[in-house]
C-alpha positions in Angstrom: 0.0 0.0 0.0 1.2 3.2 -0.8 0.0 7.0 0.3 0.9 10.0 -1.7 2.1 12.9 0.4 2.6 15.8 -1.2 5.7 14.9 -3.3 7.0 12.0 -1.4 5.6 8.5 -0.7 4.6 7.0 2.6 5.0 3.0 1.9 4.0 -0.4 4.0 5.2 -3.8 2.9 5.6 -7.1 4.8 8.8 -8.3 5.0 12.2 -8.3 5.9 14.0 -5.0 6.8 17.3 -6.1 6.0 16.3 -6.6 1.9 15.4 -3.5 1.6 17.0 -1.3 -1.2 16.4 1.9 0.6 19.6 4.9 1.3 18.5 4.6 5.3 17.1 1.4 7.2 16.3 2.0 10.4 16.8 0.1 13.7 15.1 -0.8 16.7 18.5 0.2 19.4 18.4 0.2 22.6 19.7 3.4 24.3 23.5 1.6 24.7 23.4 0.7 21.0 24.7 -3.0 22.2 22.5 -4.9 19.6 20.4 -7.5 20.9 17.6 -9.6 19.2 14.4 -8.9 16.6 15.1 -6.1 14.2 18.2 -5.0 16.1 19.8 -8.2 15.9 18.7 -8.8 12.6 20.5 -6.0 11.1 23.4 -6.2 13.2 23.9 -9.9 12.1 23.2 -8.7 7.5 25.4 -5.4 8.0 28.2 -7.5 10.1 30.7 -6.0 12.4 31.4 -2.4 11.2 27.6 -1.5 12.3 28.6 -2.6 15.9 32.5 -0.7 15.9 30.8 2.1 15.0 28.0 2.0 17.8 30.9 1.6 20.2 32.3 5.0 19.3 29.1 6.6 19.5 28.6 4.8 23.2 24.6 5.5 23.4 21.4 6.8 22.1 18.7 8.6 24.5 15.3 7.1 24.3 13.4 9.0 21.5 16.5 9.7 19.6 18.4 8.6 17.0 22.0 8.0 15.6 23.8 6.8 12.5 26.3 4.5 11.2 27.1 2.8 8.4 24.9 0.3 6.9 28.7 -2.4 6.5 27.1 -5.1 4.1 23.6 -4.0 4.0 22.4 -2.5 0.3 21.4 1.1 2.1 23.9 3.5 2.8 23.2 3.9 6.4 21.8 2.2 9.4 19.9 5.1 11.6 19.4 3.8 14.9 16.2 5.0 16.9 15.5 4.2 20.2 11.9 3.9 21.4 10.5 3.6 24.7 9.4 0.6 26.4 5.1 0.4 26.7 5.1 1.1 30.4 0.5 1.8 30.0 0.5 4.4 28.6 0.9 7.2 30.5 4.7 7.5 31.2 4.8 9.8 27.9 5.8 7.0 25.4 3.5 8.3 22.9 5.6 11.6 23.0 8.8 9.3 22.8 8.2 6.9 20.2 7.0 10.0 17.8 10.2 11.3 18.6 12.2 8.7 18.0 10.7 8.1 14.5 10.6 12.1 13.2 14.6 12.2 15.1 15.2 9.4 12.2 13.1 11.2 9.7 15.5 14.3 10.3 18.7 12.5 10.2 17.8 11.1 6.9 16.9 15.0 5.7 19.6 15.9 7.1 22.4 13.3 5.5 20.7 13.6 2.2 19.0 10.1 2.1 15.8 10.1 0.1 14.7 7.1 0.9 14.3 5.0 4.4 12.6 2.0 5.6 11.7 1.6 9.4 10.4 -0.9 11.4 7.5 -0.6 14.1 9.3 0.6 16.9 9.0 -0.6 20.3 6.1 -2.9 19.6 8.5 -6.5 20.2 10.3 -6.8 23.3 9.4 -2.6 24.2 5.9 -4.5 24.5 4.2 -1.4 23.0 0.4 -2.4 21.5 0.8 -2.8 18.1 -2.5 -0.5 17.2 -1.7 2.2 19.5 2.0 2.1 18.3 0.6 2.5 14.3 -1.4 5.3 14.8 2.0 7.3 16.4 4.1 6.4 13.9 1.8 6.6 10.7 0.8 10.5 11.7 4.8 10.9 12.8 5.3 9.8 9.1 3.0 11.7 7.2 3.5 14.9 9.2 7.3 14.8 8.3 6.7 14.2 4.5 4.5 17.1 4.3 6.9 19.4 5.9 10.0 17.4 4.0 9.9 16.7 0.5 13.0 16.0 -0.3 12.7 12.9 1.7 11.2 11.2 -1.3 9.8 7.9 1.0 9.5 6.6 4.0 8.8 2.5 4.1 7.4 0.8 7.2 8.3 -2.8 6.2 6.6 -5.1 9.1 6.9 -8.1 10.0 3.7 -10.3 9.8 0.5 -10.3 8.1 -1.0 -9.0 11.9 1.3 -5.9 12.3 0.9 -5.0 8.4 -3.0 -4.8 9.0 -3.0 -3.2 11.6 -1.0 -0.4 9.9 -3.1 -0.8 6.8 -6.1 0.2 9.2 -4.2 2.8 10.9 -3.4 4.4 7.3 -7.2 4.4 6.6 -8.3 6.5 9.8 -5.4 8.5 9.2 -4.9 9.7 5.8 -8.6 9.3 3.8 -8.2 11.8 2.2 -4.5 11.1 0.8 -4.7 9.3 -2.3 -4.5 5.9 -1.7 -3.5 3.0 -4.1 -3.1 -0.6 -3.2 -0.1 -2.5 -4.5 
């Protein structure tokens, strides 16, 4: 499925973030940027080892916040790592985090020149954060940064499982009717 804002693209796919042909994937981190399992240790294992000398250097990442590094044997041209918060109900301000996290990585894309970035759903796998709730924040994170972006040409979620990619499909609806919509 793919929405049309503006200029740019706003993309979901099932799949595996590590194929993507994209100039930015982005990672799940944690705030020490050790690696770890799902998404983060997915990448970490495709890029190889110059992903993880290069989070040593950098030594950490707030929560909500983002980094980069390279993307070693990975087709983009950089890994951006964001980390979310983890789901603690609610109202500990994660909302506020985990849009933060995804429009720091947004910018850091802008900001490097990198058209083009896939992202996972952040914080919804081990950071326990409902997948629904967890949509919504980053789908309007999204589409507000295109608007006020072009040159960031798309932005990808690629999720994993049918589950987490309907979900965002529904979110997508509620969010942007009136965005022209076209089903791939």
């Amino acid at each position: 499925m793919i929405v049309t804002v503006g200029t740019s693209k706003l993309e979901l796919v099932e799949g595996d973030i590590t194929d993507q042909k994209v100039d930015a994937i982005v990672n799940a981190a944690n705030a020490q940027l050790a690696g770890g399992g799902g998404v983060d240790g997915a990448i970490h294992r495709a890029g190889g080892p110059q992903i993880m000398t290069e989070c040593r250097q950098i030594g950490g990442c707030p929560t909500g916040q983002a980094v980069a590094t390279t993307a070693g044997r990975l087709a983009a041209k950089k890994v951006i790592h964001a980390v979310g918060p983890v789901y603690r109900g609610g109202s500990q301000g994660e909302a506020e985090l985990l849009a933060s996290a995804y429009k720091s990585a947004f910018e850091l894309a802008a900001k490097l020149g990198l058209k083009t970035v896939a992202t996972p759903s952040l914080s919804t796998g081990a950071y326990g954060y409902p997948v629904p709730e967890a949509a919504r924040v980053a789908l309007s994170t999204a589409i507000e940064f295109l608007q006020d972006h072009p040159q960031v040409e798309l932005i990808r979620f690629v999720l994993f499982g049918a589950d987490a990619f309907e979900t965002f499909r529904w979110a997508v609806d509620d969010l942007a009717p009136t965005q022209e919509l076209r089903t791939l």
